[in-house]
ROKE-315231 format. One record per residue: residue number from 1; residue in three letters; x, y, z of N, C-alpha, C in turn. Coordinates in Angstrom, 1 decimal, always signed. Last residue first. Layout:
N
n;res;neast;nnorth;nup;caeast;canorth;caup;ceast;cnorth;cup
NUM;Ala;X;Y;Z;X;Y;Z;X;Y;Z
...
This chain:
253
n;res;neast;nnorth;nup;caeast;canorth;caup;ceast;cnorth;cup
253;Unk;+158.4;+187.1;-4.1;+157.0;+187.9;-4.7;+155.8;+187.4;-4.5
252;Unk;+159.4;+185.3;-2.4;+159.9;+186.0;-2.6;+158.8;+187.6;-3.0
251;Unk;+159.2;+181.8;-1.1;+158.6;+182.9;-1.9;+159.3;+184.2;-1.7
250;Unk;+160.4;+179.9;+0.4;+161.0;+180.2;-1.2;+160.2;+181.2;-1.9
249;Unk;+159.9;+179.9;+2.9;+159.5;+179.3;+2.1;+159.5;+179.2;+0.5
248;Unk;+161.1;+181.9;+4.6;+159.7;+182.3;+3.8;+159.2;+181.1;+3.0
247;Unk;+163.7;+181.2;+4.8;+162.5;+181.3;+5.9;+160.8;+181.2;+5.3
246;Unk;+164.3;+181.2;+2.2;+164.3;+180.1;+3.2;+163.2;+180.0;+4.5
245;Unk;+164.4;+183.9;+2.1;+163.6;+183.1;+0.7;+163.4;+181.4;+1.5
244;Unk;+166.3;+184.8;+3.4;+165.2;+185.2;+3.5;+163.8;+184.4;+2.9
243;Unk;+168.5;+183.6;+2.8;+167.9;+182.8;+4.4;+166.6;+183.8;+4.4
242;Unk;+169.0;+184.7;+0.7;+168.8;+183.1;+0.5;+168.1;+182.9;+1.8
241;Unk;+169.2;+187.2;+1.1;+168.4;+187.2;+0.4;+167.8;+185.2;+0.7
240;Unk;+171.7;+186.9;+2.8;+170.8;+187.7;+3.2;+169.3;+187.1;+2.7
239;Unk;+173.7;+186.3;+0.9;+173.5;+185.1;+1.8;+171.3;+185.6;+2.9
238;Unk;+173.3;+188.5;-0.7;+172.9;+188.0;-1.4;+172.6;+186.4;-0.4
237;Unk;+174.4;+190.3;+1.1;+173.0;+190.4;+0.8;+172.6;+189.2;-0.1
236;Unk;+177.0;+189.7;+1.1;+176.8;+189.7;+2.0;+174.5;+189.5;+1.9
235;Unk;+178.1;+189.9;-1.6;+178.3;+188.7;-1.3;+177.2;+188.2;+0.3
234;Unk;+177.6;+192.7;-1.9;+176.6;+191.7;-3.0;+176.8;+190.4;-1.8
233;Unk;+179.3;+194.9;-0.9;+178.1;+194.4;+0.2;+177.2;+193.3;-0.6
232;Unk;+182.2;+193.2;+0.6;+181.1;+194.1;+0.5;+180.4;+195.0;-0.7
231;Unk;+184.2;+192.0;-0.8;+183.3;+191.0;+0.8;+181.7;+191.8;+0.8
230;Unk;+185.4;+193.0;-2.9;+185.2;+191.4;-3.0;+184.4;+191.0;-1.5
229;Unk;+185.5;+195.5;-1.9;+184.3;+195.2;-2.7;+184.1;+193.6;-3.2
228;Unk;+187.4;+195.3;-0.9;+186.0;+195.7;+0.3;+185.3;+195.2;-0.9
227;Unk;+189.4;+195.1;-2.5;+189.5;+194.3;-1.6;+188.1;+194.5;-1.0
226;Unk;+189.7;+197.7;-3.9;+189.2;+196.2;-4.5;+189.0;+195.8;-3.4
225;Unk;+189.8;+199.6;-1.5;+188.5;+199.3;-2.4;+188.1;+198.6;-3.0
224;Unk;+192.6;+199.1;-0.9;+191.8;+198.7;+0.1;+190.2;+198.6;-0.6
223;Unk;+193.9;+199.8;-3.6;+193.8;+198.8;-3.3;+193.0;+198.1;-2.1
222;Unk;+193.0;+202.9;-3.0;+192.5;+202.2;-4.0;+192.7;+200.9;-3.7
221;Unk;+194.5;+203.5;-0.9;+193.0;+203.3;-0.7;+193.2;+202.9;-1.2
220;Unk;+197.3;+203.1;-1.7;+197.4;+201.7;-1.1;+195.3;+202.0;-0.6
219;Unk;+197.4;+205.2;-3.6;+197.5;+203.3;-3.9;+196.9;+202.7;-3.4
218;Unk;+197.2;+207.2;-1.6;+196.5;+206.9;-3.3;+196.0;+205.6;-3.6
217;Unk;+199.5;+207.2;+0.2;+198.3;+206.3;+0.3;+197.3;+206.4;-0.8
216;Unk;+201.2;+208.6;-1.7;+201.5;+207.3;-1.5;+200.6;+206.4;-0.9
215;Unk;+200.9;+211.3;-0.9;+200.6;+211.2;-1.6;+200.8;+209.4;-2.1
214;Unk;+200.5;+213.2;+2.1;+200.8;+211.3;+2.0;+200.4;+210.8;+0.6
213;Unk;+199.4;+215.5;+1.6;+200.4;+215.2;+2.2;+201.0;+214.1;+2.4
212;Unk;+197.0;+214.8;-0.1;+198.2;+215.3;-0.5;+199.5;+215.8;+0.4
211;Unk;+196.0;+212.4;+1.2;+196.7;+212.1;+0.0;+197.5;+213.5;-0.4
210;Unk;+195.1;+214.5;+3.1;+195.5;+213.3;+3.5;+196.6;+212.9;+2.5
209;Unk;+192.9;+215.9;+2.1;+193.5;+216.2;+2.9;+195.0;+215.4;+3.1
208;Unk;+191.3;+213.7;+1.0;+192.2;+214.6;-0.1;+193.5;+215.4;+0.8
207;Unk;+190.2;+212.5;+2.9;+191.0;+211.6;+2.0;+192.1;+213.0;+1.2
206;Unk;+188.6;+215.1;+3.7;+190.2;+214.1;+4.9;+190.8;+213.4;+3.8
205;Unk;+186.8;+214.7;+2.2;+187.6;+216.2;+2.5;+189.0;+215.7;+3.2
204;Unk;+185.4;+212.5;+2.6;+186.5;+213.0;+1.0;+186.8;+213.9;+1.4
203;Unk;+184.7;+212.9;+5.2;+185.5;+211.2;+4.7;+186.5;+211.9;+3.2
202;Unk;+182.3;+214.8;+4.8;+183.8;+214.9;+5.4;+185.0;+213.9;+5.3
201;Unk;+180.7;+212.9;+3.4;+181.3;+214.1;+2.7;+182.9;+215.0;+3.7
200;Unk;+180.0;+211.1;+4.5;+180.9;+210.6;+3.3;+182.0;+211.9;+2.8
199;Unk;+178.6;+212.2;+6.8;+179.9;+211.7;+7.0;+180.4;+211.2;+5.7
198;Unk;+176.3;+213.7;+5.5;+177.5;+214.2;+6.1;+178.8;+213.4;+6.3
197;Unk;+175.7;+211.0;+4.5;+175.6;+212.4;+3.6;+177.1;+212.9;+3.9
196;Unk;+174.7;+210.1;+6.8;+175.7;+209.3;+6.6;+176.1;+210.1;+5.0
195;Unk;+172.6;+210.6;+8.0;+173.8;+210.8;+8.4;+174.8;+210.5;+7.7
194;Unk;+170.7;+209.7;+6.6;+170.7;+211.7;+6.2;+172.1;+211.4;+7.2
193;Unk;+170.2;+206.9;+6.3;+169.6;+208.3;+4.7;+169.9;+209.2;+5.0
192;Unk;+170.6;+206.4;+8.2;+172.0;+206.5;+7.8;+171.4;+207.1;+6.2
191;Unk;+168.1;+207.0;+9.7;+169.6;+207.7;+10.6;+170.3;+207.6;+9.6
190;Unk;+166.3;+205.1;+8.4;+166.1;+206.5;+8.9;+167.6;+207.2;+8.8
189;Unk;+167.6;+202.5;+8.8;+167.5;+203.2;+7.7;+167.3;+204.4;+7.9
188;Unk;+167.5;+202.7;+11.9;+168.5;+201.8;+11.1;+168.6;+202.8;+9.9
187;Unk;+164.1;+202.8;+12.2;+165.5;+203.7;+12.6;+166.5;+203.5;+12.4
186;Unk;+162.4;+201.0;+11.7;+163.1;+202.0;+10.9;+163.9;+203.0;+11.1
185;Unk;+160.4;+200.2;+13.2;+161.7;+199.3;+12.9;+162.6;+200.1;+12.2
184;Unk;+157.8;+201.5;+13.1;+158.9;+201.7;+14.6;+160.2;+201.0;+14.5
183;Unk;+156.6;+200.8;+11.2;+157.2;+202.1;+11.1;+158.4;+202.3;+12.2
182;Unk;+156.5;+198.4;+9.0;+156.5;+198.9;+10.5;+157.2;+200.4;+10.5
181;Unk;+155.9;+199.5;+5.6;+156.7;+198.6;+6.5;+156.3;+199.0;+8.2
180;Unk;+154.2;+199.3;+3.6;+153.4;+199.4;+4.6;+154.3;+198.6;+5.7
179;Unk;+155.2;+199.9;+0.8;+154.7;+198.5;+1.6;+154.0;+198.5;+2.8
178;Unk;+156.0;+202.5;+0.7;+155.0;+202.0;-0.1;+154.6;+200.5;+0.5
177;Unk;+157.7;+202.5;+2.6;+156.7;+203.1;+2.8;+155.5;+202.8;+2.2
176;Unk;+160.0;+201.0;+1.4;+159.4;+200.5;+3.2;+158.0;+201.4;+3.0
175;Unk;+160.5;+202.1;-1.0;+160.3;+201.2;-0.7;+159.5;+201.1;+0.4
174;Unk;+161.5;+205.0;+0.5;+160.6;+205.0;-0.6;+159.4;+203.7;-0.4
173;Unk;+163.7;+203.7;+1.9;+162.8;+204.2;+2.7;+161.8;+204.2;+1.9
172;Unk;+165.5;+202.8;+0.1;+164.7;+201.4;+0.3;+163.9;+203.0;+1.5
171;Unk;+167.0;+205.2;-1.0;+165.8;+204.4;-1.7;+164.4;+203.7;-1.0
170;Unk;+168.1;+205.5;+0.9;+166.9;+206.5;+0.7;+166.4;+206.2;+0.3
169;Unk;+169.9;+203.6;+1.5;+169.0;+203.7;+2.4;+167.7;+204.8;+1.7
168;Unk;+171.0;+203.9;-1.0;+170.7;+203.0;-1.0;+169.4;+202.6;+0.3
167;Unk;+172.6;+206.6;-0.1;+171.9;+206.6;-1.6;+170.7;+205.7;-1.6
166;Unk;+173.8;+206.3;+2.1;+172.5;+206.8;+2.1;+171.6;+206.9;+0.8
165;Unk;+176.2;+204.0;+1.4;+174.6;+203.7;+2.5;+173.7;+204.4;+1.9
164;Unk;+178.0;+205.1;-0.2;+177.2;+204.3;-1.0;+175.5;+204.1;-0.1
163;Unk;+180.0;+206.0;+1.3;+179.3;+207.0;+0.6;+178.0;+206.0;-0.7
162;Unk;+180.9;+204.2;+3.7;+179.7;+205.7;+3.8;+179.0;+206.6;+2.7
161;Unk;+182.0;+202.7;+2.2;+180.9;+202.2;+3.4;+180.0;+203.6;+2.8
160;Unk;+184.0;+203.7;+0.8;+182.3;+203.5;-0.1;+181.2;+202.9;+0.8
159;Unk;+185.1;+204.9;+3.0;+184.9;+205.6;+2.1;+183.3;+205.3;+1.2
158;Unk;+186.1;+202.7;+4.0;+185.2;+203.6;+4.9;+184.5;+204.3;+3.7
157;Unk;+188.2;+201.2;+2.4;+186.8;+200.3;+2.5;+185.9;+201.5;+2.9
156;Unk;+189.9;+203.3;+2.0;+189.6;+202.8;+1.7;+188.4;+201.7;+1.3
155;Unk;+190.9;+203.7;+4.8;+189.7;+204.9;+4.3;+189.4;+204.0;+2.7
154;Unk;+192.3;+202.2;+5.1;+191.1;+201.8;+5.7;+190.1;+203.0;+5.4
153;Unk;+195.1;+203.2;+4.5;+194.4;+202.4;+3.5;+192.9;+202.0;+4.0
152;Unk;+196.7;+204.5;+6.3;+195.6;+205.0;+5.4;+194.8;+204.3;+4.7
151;Unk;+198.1;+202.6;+6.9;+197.3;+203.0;+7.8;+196.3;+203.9;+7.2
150;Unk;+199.5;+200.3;+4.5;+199.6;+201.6;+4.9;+198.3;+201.9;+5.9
149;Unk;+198.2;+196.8;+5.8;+198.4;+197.7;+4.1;+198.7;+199.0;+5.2
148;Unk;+198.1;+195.1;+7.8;+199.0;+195.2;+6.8;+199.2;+195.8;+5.8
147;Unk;+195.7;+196.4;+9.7;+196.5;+195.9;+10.1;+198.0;+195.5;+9.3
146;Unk;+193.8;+196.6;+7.9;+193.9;+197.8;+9.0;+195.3;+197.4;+9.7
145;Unk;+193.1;+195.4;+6.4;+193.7;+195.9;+5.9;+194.1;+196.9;+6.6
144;Unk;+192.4;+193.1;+8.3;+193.8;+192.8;+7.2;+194.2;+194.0;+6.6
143;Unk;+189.6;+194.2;+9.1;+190.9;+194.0;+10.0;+192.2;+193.7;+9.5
142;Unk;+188.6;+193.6;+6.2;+188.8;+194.8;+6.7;+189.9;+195.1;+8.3
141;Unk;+188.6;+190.8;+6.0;+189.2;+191.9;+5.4;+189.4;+193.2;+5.8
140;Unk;+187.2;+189.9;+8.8;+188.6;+189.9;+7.9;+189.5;+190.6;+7.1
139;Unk;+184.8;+190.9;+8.3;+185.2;+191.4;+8.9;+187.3;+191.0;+8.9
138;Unk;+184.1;+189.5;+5.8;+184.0;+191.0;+5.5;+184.9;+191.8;+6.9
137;Unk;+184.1;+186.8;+6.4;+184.9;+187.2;+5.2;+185.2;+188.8;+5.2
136;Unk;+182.0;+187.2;+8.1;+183.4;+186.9;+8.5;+184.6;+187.1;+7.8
135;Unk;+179.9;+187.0;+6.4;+180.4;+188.4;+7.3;+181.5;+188.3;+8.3
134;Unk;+180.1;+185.3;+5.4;+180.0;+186.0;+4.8;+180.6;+187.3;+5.3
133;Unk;+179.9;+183.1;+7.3;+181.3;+183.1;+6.5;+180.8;+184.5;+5.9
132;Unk;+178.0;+185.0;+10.2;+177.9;+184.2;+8.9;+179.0;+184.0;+7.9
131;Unk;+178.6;+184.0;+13.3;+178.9;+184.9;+12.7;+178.8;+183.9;+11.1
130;Unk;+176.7;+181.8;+15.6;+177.9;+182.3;+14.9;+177.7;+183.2;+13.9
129;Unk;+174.5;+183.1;+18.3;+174.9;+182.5;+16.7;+176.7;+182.9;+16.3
128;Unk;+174.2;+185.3;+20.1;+174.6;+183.8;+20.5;+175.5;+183.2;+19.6
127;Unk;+172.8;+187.3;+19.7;+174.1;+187.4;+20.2;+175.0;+186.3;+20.4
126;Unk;+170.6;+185.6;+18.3;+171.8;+187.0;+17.5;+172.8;+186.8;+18.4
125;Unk;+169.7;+184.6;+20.4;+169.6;+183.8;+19.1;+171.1;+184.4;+18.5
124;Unk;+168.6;+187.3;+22.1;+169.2;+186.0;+22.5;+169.9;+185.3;+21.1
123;Unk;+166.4;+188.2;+20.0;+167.4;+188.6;+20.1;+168.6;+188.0;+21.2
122;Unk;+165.1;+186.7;+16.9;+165.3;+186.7;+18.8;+166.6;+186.6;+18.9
121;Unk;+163.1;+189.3;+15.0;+164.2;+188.0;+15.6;+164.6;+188.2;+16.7
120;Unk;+160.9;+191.1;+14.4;+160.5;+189.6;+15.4;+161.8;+188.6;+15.4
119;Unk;+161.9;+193.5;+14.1;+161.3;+192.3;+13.0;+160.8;+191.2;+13.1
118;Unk;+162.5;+194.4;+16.4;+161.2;+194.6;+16.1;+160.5;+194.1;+15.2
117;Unk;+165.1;+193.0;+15.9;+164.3;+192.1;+16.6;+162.9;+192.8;+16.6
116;Unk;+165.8;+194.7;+14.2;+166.0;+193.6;+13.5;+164.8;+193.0;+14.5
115;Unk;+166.3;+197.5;+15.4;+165.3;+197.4;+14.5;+164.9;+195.6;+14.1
114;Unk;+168.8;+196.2;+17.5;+167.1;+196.6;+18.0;+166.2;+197.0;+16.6
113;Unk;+170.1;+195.8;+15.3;+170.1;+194.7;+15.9;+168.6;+195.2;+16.3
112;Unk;+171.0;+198.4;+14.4;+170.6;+197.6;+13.7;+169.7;+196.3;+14.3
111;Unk;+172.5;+199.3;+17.0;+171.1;+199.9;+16.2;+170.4;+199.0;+15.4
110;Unk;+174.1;+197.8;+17.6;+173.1;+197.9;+18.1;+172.0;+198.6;+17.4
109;Unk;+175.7;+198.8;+15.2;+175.5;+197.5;+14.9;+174.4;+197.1;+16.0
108;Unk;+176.2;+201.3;+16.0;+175.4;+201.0;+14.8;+175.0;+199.4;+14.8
107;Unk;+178.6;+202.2;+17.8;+177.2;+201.5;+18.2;+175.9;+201.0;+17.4
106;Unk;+180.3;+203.7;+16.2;+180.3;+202.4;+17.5;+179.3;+201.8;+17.4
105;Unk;+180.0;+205.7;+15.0;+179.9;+204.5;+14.1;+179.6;+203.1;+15.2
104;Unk;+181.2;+207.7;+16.8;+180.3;+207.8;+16.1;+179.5;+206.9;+15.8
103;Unk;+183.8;+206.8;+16.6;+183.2;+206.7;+17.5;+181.7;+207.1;+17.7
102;Unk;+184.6;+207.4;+13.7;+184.6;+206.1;+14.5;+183.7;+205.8;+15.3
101;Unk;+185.1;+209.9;+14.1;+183.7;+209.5;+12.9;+183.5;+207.9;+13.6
100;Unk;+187.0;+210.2;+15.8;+186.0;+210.6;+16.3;+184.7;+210.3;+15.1
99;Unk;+188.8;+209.6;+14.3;+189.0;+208.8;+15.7;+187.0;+208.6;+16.0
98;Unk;+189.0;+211.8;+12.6;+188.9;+210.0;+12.2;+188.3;+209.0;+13.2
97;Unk;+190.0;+213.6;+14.4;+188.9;+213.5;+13.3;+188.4;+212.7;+13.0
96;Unk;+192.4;+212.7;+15.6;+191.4;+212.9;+16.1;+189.6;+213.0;+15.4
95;Unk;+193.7;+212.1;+13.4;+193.9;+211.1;+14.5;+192.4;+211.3;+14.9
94;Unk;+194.4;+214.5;+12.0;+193.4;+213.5;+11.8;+193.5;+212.2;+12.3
93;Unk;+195.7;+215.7;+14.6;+194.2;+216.2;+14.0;+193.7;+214.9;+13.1
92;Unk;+198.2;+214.6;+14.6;+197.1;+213.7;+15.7;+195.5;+214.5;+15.6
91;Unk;+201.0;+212.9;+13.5;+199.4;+213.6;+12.6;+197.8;+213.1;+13.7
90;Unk;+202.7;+212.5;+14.4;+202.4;+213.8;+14.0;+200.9;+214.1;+13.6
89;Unk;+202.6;+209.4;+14.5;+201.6;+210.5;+15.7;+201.9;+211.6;+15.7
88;Unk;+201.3;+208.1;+11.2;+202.2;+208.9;+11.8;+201.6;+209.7;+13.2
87;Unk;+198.8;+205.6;+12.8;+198.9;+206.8;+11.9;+200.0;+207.1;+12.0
86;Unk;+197.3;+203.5;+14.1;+199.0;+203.2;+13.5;+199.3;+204.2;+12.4
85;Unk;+195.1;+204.3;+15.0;+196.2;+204.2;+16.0;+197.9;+204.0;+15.3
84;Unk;+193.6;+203.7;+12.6;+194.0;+205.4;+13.4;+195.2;+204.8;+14.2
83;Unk;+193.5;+200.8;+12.5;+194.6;+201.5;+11.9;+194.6;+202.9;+11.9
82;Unk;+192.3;+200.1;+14.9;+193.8;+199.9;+14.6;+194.5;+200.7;+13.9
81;Unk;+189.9;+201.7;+14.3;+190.4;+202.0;+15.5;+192.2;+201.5;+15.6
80;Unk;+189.0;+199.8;+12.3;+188.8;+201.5;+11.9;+190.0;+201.8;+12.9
79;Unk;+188.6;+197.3;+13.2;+189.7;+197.4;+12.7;+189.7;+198.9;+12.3
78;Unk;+186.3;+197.8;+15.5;+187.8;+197.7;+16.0;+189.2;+198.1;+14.8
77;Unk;+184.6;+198.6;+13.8;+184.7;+199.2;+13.9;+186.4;+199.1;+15.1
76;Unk;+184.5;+196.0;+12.1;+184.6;+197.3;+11.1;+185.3;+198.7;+12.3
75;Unk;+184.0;+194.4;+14.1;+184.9;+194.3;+13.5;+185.5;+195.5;+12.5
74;Unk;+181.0;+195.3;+14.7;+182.2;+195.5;+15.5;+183.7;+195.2;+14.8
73;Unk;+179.7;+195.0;+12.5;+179.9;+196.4;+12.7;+180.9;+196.5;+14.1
72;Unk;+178.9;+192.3;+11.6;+180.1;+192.6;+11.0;+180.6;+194.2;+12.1
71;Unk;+176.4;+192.0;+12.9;+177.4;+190.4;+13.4;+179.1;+191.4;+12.8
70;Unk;+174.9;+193.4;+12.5;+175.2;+193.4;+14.0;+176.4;+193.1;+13.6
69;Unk;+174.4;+193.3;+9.8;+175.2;+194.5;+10.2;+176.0;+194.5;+11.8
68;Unk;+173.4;+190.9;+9.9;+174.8;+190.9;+9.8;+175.5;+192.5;+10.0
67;Unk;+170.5;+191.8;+10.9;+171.4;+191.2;+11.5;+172.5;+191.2;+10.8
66;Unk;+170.1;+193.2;+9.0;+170.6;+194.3;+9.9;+171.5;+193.4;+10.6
65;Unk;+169.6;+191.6;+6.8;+170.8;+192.5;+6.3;+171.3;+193.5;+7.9
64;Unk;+167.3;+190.3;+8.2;+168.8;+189.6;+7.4;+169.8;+190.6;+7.5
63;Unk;+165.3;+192.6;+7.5;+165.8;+191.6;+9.1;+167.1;+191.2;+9.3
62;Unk;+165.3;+192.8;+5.1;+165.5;+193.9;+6.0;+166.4;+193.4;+7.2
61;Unk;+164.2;+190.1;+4.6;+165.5;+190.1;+3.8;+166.0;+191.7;+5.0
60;Unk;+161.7;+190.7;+5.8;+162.6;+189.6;+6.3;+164.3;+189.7;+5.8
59;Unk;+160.4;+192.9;+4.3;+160.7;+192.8;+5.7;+161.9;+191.9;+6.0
58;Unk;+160.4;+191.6;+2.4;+161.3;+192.6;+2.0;+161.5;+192.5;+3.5
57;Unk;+158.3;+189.5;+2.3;+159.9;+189.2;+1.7;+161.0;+190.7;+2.2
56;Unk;+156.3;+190.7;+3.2;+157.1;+189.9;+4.1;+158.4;+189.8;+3.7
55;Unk;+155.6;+192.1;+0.5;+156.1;+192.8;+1.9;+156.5;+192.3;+2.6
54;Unk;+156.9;+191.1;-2.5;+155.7;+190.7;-1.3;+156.8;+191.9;+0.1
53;Unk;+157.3;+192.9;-5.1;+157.7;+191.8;-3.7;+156.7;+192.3;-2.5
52;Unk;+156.4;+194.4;-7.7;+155.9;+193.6;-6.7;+156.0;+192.5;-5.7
51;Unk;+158.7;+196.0;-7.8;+157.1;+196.5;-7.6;+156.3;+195.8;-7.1
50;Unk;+161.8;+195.2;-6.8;+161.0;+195.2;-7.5;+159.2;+195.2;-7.5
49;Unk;+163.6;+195.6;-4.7;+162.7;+196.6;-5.0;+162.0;+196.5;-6.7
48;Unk;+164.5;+193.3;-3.9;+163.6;+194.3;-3.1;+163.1;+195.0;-3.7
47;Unk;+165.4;+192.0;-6.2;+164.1;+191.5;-5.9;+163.6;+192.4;-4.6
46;Unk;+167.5;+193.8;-6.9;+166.2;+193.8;-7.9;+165.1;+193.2;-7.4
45;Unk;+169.5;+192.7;-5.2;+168.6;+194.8;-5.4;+167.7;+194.1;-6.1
44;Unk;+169.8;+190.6;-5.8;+169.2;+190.7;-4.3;+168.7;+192.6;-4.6
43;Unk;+170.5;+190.4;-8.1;+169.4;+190.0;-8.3;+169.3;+190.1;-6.7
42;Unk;+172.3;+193.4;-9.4;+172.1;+192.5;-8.4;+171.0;+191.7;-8.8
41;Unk;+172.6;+196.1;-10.2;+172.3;+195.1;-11.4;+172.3;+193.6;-11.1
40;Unk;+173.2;+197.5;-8.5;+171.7;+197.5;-8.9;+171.0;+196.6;-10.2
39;Unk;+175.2;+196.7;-8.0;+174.7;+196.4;-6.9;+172.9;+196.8;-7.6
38;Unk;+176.5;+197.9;-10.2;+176.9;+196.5;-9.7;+175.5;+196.2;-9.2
37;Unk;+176.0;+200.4;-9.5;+175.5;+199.8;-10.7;+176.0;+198.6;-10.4
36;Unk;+177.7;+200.9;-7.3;+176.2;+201.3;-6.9;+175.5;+200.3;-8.3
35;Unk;+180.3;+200.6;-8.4;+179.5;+199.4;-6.7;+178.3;+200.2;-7.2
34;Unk;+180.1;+202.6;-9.7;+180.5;+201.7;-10.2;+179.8;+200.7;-9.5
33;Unk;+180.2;+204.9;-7.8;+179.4;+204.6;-8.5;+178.9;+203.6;-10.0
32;Unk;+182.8;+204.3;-6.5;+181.4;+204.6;-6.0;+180.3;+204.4;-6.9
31;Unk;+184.1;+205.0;-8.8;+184.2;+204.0;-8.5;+183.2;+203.4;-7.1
30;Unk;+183.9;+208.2;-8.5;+183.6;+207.3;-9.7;+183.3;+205.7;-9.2
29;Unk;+184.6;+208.6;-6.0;+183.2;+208.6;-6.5;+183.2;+207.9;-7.3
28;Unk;+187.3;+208.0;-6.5;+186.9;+207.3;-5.6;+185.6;+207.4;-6.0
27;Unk;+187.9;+210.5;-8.2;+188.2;+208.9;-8.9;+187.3;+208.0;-7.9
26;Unk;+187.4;+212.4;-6.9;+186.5;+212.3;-8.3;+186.9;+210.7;-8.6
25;Unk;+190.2;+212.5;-5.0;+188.2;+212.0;-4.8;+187.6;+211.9;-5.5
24;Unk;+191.6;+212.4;-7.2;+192.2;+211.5;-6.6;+190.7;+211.1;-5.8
23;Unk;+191.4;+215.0;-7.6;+191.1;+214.5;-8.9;+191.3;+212.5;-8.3
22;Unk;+192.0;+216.3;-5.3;+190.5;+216.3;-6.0;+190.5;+215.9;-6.9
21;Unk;+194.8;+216.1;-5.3;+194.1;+214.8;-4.3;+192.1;+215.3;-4.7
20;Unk;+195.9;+215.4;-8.8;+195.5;+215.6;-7.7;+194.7;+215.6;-6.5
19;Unk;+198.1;+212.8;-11.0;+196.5;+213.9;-9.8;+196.9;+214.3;-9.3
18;Unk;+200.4;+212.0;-10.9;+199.9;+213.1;-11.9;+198.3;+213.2;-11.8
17;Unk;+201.1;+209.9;-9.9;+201.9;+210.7;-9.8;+201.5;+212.1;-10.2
16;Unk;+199.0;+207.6;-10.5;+199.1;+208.6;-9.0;+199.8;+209.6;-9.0
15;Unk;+196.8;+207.6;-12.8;+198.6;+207.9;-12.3;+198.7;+208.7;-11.2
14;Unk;+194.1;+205.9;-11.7;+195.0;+206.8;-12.5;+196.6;+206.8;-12.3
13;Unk;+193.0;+202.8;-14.0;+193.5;+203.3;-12.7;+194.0;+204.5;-12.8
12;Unk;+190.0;+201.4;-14.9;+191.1;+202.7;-15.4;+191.7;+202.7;-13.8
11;Unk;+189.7;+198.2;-14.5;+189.2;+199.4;-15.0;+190.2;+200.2;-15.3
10;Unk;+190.3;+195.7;-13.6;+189.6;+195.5;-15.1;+189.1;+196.8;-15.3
9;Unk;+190.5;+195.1;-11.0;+189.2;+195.4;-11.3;+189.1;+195.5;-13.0
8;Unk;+193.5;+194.1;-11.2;+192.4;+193.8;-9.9;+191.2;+193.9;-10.8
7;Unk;+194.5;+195.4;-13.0;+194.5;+194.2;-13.3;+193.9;+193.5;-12.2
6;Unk;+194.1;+198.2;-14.3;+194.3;+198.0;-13.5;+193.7;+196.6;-13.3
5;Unk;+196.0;+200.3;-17.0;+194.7;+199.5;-16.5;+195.1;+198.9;-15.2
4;Unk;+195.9;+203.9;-16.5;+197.0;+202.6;-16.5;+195.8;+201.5;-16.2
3;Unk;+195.8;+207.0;-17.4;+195.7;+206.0;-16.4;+196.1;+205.0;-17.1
2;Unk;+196.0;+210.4;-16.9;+196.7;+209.8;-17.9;+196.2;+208.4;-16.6
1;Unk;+193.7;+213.2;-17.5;+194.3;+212.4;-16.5;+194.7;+211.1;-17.2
């Protein structure tokens, strides 16, 4: 596979002209698992799951990250919904397909929110608060790209949503267990360690589907992937980590 550097990320890009749309999802994994080493070479991954963080810390940082799930998961999920809507309306199977992983996804950010407050935050407080620059930053982007890049391009950011969660949720269950997390808070994590498998894996059957009939949204995911990965998910965990270490009094371990 012949590639071209690529002056966003500083990696291999391929030649779109000369994949194919399975050689076009091998690239996306790849770069899937690029974010995953990033993210494990974090100093907010390292301090959860390092052997000996204090249990409060991890809880609280837990707390942190659902609450912004609340604050960002409508935005992710209005701008998913724009850009199905701005599909060719020949194309109303993956209208419908798409439509329907979406709708799926609605309500996650409740989810989150009710594990967050069994963390003990108040839940009043959440609905109320402003939204973090962080997670404003994230919900921006992703409404930008739902709204001015090709309508394909939001598989783009969906893609390493979904296919990076359950890796990272599986882990931290390991984690939660060995600490002695609440058990009844864990439904958040629970659900997206084994749903979210399935939905990455239908997500690359549609991308491929997709690119090779629209071989021109290639680009324009790839370009929606730099973009997610400047809001999501270091910049986000790492505001996470600070208001956790704040609360806590700057302990951590």
């Amino acid at each position: 596979m012949k590639t071209k550097n690529d002056p966003v990320m500083k990696m291999t890009r391929p030649d779109y002209s000369k994949i194919t749309p399975q050689e076009f999802g091998e690239h996306l994994d790849q770069r899937v698992l690029a974010l995953l080493a990033a993210v494990e070479a974090s100093e907010a991954y390292r301090s959860v799951f390092a052997t000996g963080a204090d249990p409060r810390y991890i809880a609280t940082v837990v707390k942190h990250v659902l609450l912004e799930v609340f604050s960002y998961g409508p935005h992710v999920t209005e701008a998913t919904f724009t850009a199905i809507g701005r599909f060719p309306k020949k194309e109303v199977k993956f209208m419908e397909k798409l439509a329907l992983h979406d709708v799926e996804e609605a309500d996650h950010g409740e989810m989150a929110l009710a594990d967050a407050v069994k963390l003990g935050l108040d839940e009043t407080w959440a609905r109320e608060r402003r939204i973090t620059p962080e997670s404003f930053a994230m919900g921006a982007a992703v409404r930008l790209i739902a709204t001015e890049l090709n309508p394909f391009a939001y598989l783009g950011y969906m893609y390493p949503f979904e296919a990076l969660t359950p890796i990272l949720t599986q882990r931290l269950q390991k984690v939660l267990a060995a600490k002695q997390f609440p058990g009844h808070a864990t439904h958040f994590v629970d659900y997206h360690a084994v749903a979210d498998i399935g939905h990455a894996a239908t997500l690359r059957r549609l991308i491929e589907d997709i690119v090779r009939k629209y071989p021109q949204a290639m680009a324009e995911i790839d370009y929606a992937f730099d973009i997610f990965t400047c809001v999501y998910p270091l910049p986000i965990w790492a505001t996470c980590v600070a208001r956790a270490r704040e609360e806590l009094g700057g302990q951590s371990v």
